[in-house]
C-alpha positions, 0 to 999 in steps of 0.5 A: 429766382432771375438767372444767374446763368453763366453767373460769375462767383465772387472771389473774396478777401475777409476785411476784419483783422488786425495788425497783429494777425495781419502780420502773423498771417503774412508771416505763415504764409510767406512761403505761397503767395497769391501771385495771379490777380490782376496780372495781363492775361490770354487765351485762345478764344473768348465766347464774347466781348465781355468774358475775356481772359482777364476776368479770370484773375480780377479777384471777382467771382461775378466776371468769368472767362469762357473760350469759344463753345464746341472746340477743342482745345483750349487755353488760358494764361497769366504772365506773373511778371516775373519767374516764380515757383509754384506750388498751388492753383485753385480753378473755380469752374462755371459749369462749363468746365474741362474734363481733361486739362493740364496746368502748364509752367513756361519761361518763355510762354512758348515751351511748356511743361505740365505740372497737373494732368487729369482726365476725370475733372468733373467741375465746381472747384479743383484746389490743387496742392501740393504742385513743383513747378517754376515760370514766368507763365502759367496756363491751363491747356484743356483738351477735353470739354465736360459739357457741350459748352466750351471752358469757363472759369470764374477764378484762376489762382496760382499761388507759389513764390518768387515774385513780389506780390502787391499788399493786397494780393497777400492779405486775400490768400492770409485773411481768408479762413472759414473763421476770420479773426475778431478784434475782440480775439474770438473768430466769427465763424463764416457761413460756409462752416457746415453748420451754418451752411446747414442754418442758412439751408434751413431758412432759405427753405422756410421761404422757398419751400415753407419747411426747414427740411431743405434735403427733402427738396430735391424733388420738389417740382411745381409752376408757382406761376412767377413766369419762370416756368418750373421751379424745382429743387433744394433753392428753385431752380427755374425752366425759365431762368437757366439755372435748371438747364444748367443743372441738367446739363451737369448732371447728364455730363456726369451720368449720361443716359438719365431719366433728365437727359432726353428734357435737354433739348427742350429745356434749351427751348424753354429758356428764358419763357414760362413755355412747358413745351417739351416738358408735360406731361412727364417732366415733373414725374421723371424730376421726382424720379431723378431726385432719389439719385445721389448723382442728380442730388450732387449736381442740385448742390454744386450748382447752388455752390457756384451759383449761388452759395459761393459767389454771394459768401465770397463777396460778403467777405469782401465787404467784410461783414459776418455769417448774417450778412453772408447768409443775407447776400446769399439769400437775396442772390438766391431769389434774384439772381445776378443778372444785373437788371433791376431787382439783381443782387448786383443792383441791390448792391450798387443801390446799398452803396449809395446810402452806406459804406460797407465795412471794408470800406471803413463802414458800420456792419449793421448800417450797411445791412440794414442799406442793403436790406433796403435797397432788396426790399425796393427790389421785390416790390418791383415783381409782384410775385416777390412784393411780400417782403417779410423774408426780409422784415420778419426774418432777416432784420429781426436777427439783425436788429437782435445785433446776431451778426453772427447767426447764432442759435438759437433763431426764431423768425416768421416768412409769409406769415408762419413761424419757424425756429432752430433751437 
């Protein structure tokens, strides 16, 4: 898989309600606004021109902001244009992320008062409710870093009230559920109900590891020879590709001293290079080892979340397509990550645009999965080592053009050939 290295998730709106739930939604939730997108933004540093305070609060979980790595502290802010109560902020680390911050209010961006206080955050999302607090600005002040990196957010949101939020701000807080409400009034349940995570696991395995049973793949290790060095783990994360750096790094952040920890060095070295130096002979003997840790185990997780699960669902509920097309985005983010070349899932995207419109531009689902799988199918062909594209043709388009939009069970499909079902 391309790295999506310091990838940015993707923040989402669900498309498909109707007036009736749209104005009971907006109704209940009239009391906490998402009152942060889009309004002007600071921060103390940024590690680049292009991870700029902004980008925190675009409603986009393939931008980030990151502040300048190795210093402490940190900072980043919201003008919400006007005074308002807030009561909920939710922070979608990268992994990057802030072991000791404080959520700050301010009338004036000068004097602050904290709101939220910990020394014990440990990454992936922080979804803190239950906040009593009123400004104008809001900040989070981080004063102690959980990596060696710097502060790195793919979505700050505040919700609370007092300010007029714009239409679309409201319905991104109100039309987000796991179940999004049917025209025909059932729900369509999303992919990230644990049963139909568990299902996209499932398929994803097939392909990756030709087995269903994904949790028995946390220590697989092996050079498949793609030119990405080692690929590892529950969705293959790659020596070559950042992700396996990534994953280390969280790990060691949360266990310092592990078996893993003494790779880091070379694992920086390797990276972006199909290079093992640094890593044979015993790499993939301690890789084993680590994976009957709970704690290695719960990083290979998170990182899937924010690398990948999370981002590639949030954005298919922005186009507004159901638990197949979440789970088809998912898996092509999976394989070719978001690094914006080529044969990215970014590039898939843009290149699916150009042939269809997807459902909350006013599109038909299927015809704009159907241009999306197109448009990945062109992208494997340019990587000989992805140029079989039955993932796709026997597995995905079969569901597809079976009309299950919803991925139920039971499913049968075909990947490089073998054949798998889930009753």
């Amino acid at each position: 898989m391309k790295n999506p290295a310091r990838l940015a998730g993707i923040a989402a709106a669900a498309a498909l309600v109707i007036a009736a739930p749209i104005a009971l939604a907006l109704s209940a939730e009239a009391a906490e606004t998402l009152l942060s997108q889009g309004k002007p933004a600071t921060a103390s540093s940024i590690e680049d021109s292009t991870l700029t305070a902004a980008k925190a609060f675009d409603g986009s979980a393939t931008t980030r902001w990151a502040s300048a790595e190795g210093v402490d502290p940190q900072w980043i802010r919201v003008d919400l244009g006007a005074t308002a109560t807030i009561t909920h902020v939710v922070l979608t680390w990268e992994a990057a992320y802030g072991k000791s911050y404080q959520i700050q209010t301010s009338a004036d961006g000068s004097a602050w008062t904290s709101i939220y206080s910990t020394t014990t955050g440990n990454g992936a999302t922080d979804d803190l409710t239950g906040l009593s607090g009123s400004g104008r600005y809001v900040r989070l002040n981080g004063t102690a870093r959980g990596t060696a990196y710097g502060y790195s957010l793919f979505e700050f949101k505040v919700y609370g009230n007092g300010t007029t939020p714009s239409p679309s701000a409201s319905l991104s807080r109100s039309a987000t559920p796991s179940a999004s409400p049917s025209p025909s009034g059932g729900t369509h349940v999303d992919l990230n109900d644990p049963r139909k995570k568990d299902i996209a696991m499932q398929i994803v395995s097939s392909a990756e590891n030709s087995s269903l049973n994904w949790k028995a793949q946390y220590k697989y290790i092996e050079d498949i020879g793609d030119g990405r060095g080692y690929t590892a783990g529950i969705i293959g994360f790659c020596s070559g590709t950042g992700d396996m750096l990534q994953l280390v790094e969280l790990y060691t952040s949360r266990k310092p001293g592990n078996i893993l920890a003494k790779y880091l060095p070379a694992l920086r070295n390797v990276d972006g290079t199909d290079s093992h130096a640094g890593l044979d002979p015993n790499y993939t003997k301690d890789w084993a080892t680590a994976a009957a840790d709970t704690v290695f185990q719960t990083a290979q997780n998170d990182i899937r979340d924010q690398v990948y699960f999370n981002p590639a669902v949030a954005q298919a509920k922005a186009d507004g397509v159901w638990a197949l097309g979440q789970f088809i985005y998912y898996d092509a983010i999976v394989m070719h990550g978001d690094g914006g070349d080529p044969a990215s899932f970014r590039s898939i995207r843009t290149n699916a645009l150009k042939k269809a419109k997807p459902p909350s531009q006013g599109g038909n689902q299927t015809t704009w999965l159907h241009a999306f799988l197109d448009a990945r199918v062109v992208a494997m062909k340019l990587e000989e080592a992805h140029s079989d594209t039955s993932r796709v043709d026997t597995a995905q388009r079969v569901f597809l053009n079976n009309g299950n939009l919803d991925l139920n069970t039971p499913l049968s499909w075909h990947v490089y050939g073998d054949p798998f079902s889930i009753a």
